[in-house]
C-alpha positions as CSV (number, residue, x, y, z in Angstrom):
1,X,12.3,-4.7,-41.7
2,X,11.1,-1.1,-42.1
3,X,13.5,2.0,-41.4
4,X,12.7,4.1,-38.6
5,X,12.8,7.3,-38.2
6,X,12.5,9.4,-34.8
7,X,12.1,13.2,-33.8
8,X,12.0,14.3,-30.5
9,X,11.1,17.9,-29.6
10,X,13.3,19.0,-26.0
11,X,12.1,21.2,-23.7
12,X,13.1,22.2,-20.7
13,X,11.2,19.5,-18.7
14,X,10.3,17.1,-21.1
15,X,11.2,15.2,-24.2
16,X,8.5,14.7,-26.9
17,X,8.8,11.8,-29.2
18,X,7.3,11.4,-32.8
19,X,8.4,7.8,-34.8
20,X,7.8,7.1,-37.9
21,X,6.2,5.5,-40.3
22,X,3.1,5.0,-38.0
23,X,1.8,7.5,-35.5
24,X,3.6,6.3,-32.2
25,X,4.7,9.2,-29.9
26,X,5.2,10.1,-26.1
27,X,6.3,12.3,-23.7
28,X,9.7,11.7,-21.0
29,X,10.9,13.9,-18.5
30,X,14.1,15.8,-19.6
31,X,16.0,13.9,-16.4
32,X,18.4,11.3,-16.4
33,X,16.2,9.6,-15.5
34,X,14.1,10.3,-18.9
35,X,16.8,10.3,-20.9
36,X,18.1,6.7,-19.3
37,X,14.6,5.6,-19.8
38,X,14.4,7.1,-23.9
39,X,17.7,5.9,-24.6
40,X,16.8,1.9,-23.7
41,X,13.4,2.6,-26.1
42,X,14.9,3.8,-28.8
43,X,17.7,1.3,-28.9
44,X,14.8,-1.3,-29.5
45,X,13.6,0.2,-32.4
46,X,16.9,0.9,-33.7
47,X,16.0,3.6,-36.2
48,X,18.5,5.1,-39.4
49,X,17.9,8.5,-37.4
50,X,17.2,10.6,-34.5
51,X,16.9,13.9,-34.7
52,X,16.7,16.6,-32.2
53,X,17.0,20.6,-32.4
54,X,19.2,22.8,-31.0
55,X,17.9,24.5,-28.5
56,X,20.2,26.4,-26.3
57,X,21.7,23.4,-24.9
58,X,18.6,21.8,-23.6
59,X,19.1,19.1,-25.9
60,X,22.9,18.4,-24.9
61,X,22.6,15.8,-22.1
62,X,19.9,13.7,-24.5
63,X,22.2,13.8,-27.6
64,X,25.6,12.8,-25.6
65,X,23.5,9.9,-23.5
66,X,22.1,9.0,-27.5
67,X,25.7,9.3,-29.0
68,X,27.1,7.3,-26.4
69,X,24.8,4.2,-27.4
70,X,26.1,4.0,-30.5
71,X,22.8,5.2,-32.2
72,X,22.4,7.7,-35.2
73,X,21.9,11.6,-33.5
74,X,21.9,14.6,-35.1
75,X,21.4,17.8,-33.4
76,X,19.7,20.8,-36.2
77,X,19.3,24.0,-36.9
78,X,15.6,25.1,-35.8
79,X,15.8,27.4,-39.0
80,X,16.0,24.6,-41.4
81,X,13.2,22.4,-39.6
82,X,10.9,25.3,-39.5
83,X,11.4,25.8,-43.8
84,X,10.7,22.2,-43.9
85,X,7.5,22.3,-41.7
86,X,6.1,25.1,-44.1
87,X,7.4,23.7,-47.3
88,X,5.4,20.5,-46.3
89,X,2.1,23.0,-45.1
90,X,2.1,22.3,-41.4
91,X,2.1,25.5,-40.0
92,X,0.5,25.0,-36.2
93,X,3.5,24.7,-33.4
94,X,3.0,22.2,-30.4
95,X,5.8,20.2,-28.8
96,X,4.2,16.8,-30.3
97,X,3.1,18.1,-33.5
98,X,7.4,19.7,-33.6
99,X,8.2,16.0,-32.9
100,X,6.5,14.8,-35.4
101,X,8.1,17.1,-37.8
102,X,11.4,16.3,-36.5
103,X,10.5,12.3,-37.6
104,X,9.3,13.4,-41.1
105,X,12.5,15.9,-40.9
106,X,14.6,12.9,-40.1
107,X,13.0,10.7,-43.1
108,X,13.2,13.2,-45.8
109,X,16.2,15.0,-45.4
110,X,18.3,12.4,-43.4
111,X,20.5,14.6,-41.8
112,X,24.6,13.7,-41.5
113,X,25.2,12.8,-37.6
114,X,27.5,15.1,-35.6
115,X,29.8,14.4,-33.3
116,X,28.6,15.2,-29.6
117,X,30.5,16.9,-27.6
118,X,31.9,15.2,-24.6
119,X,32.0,16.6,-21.2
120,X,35.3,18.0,-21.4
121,X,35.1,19.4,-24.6
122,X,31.6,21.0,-23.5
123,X,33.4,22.6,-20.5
124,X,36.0,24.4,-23.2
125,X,32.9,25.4,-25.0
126,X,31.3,27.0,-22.2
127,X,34.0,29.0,-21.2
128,X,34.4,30.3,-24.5
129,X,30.9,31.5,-24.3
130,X,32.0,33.2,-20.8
131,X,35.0,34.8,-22.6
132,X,32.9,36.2,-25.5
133,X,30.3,37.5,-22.3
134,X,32.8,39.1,-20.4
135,X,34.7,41.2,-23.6
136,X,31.2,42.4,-24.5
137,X,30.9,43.8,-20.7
138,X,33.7,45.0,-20.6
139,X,33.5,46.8,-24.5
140,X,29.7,48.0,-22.9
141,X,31.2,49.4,-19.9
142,X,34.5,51.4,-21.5
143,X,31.4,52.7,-23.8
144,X,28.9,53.9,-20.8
145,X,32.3,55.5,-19.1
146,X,32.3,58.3,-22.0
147,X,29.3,59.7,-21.0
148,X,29.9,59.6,-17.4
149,X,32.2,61.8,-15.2
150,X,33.5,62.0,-11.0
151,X,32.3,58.9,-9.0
152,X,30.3,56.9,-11.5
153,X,33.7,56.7,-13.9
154,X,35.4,56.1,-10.8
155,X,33.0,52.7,-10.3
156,X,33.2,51.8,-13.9
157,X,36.7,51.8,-13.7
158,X,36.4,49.2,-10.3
159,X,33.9,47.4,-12.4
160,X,36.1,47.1,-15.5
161,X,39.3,46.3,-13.6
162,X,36.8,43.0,-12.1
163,X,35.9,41.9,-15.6
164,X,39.4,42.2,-17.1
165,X,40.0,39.6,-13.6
166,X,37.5,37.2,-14.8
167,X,38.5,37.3,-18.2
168,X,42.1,36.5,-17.5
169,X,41.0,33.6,-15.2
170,X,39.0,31.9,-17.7
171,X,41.8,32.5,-20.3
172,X,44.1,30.5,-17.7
173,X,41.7,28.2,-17.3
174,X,41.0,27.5,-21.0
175,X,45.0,27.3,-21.7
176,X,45.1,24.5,-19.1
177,X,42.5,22.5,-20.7
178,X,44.0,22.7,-23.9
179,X,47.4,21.7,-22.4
180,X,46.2,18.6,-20.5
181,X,44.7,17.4,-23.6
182,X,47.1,15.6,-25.6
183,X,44.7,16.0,-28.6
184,X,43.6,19.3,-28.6
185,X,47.4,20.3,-28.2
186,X,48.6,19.0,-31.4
187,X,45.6,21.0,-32.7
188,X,46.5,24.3,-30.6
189,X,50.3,23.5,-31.8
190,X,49.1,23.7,-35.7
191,X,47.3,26.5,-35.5
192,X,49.6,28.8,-34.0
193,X,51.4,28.3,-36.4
194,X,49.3,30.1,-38.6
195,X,49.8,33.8,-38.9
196,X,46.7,35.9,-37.0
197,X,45.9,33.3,-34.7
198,X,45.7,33.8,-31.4
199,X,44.5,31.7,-28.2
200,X,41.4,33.1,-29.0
201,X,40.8,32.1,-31.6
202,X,42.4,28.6,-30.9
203,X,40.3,28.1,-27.9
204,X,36.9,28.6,-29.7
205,X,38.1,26.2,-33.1
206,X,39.2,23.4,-30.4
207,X,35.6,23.8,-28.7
208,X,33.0,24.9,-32.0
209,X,34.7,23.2,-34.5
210,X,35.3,19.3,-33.2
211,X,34.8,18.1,-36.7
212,X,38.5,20.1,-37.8
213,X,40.5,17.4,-39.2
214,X,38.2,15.0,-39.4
215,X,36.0,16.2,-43.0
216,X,37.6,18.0,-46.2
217,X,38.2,21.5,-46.5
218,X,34.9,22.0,-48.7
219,X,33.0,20.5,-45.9
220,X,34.6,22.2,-42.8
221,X,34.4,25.7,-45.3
222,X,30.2,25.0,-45.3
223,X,30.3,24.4,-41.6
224,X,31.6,27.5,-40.3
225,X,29.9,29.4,-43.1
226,X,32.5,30.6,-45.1
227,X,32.2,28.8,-48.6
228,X,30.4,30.9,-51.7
229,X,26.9,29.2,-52.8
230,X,26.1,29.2,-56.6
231,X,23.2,31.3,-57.4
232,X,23.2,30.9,-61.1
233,X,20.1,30.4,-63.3
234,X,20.0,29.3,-67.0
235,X,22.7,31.3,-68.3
236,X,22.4,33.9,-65.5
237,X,25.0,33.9,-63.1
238,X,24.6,35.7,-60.0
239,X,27.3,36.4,-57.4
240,X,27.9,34.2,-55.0
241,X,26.9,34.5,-51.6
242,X,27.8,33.0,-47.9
243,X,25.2,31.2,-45.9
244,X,24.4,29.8,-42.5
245,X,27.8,28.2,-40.7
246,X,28.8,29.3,-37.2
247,X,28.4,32.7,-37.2
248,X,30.8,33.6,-34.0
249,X,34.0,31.0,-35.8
250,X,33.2,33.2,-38.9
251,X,33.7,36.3,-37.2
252,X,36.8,35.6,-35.6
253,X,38.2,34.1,-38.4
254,X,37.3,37.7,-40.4
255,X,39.1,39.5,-37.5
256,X,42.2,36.9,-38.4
257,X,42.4,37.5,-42.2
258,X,41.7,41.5,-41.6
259,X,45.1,41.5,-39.2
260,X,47.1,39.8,-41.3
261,X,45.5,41.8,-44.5
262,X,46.3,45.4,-42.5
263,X,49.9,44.2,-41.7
264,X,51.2,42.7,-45.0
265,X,50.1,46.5,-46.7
């Protein structure tokens, strides 16, 4: 039995499939329907991998359906899959020629699988997106009121006064999440324990970070970005760097270590 090895390029309406070795591909709609309809296929072939991009959350519905029958997803950065493409000289970008990438992607480099978010844990995500949206409103609008004098700071005040609303309910409405979910609150429990961290902060580890206390330290370090690559040569040795990781974790995490850095001084 030959290993198999899949890519799958998501759009917005359709899924593009590459499998290899061999030159088999097609096209599904991004539906359920599609996905029900993928998902039974590629359970025949049984492959070592399936990969998908990320791709603004397109690909989400596919790689939970996937995940959920047991078979081997992992969801990728489009940064690294576009080095590989050039690295291996294919330089022209269609949907099936992507997915057929994403197979020779999936073969080479064999990605580690991810866990997939569940539905729940998706919702906590989103509104931590919607908290992050709303505190850069409000941070534009206290900006635009400095310039402004008489009626129109008048309405940028109404306007701000709304956002700080919306904010507060999707803090309540993150808190009660959390609290419902006996597993996420030992989590939240932990780490306010920690000095710095706030339900912020909390929130967005519980729904970026899924894989906390499941891989080492070294491991969860990579993933939000945070641990020092080598960058050493014969006997050179150059300083070491960060790289990639989730770049909104790694920011409120500097904001943490800052805080409790200004207050110990």
């Amino acid at each position: 039995m030959h290993e198999v090895w899949v890519g799958v390029d998501v759009s917005k309406q359709s899924l593009d499939v590459a499998v290899r070795p061999g030159d088999e591909s097609w096209s599904e709609q991004n539906s359920q329907a599609g996905i029900k309809i993928l998902t039974r296929r590629l359970k025949k072939l049984a492959p070592q991998r399936i990969v998908l991009e990320a791709t603004g959350g397109y690909e989400y519905e596919l790689a939970l359906r996937l995940s959920k029958a047991k078979l081997p997803v992992a969801v990728v950065n489009p940064r690294q899959v576009r080095n590989f493409a050039r690295a291996v000289g294919k330089l022209a970008k269609t949907d099936p020629i992507d997915a057929k990438i994403l197979s020779h992607f999936a073969e080479a480099v064999k990605p580690p699988c991810r866990l997939v978010k569940d539905s729940k844990l998706d919702e906590v995500d989103q509104l931590v997106t919607r908290h992050r949206q709303l505190v850069e409103m409000i941070v534009a609008e206290r900006n635009r009121r400095m310039s402004l004098r008489g009626e129109a700071q008048n309405d940028i005040d109404v306007t701000i006064r709304f956002l700080q609303g919306r904010l507060q309910k999707v803090d309540e409405r993150l808190k009660t999440l959390i609290d419902k979910n006996p597993e996420w609150n030992r989590k939240a429990a932990l780490l306010k324990s920690v000095p710095a961290v706030g339900p912020v902060l909390i929130s967005s580890l519980i729904a970026e970070l899924p894989e906390l206390g499941t891989i080492n330290r070294k491991q969860i370090a990579s993933l939000v970005g945070v641990a020092p690559f080598n960058n050493d040569s014969g006997k050179s040795r150059g300083r070491r760097h960060i790289w990639g990781g989730r770049a909104h974790l790694r920011a409120l995490l500097y904001m943490a270590v800052l805080r409790v850095f200004v207050s110990t001084r």
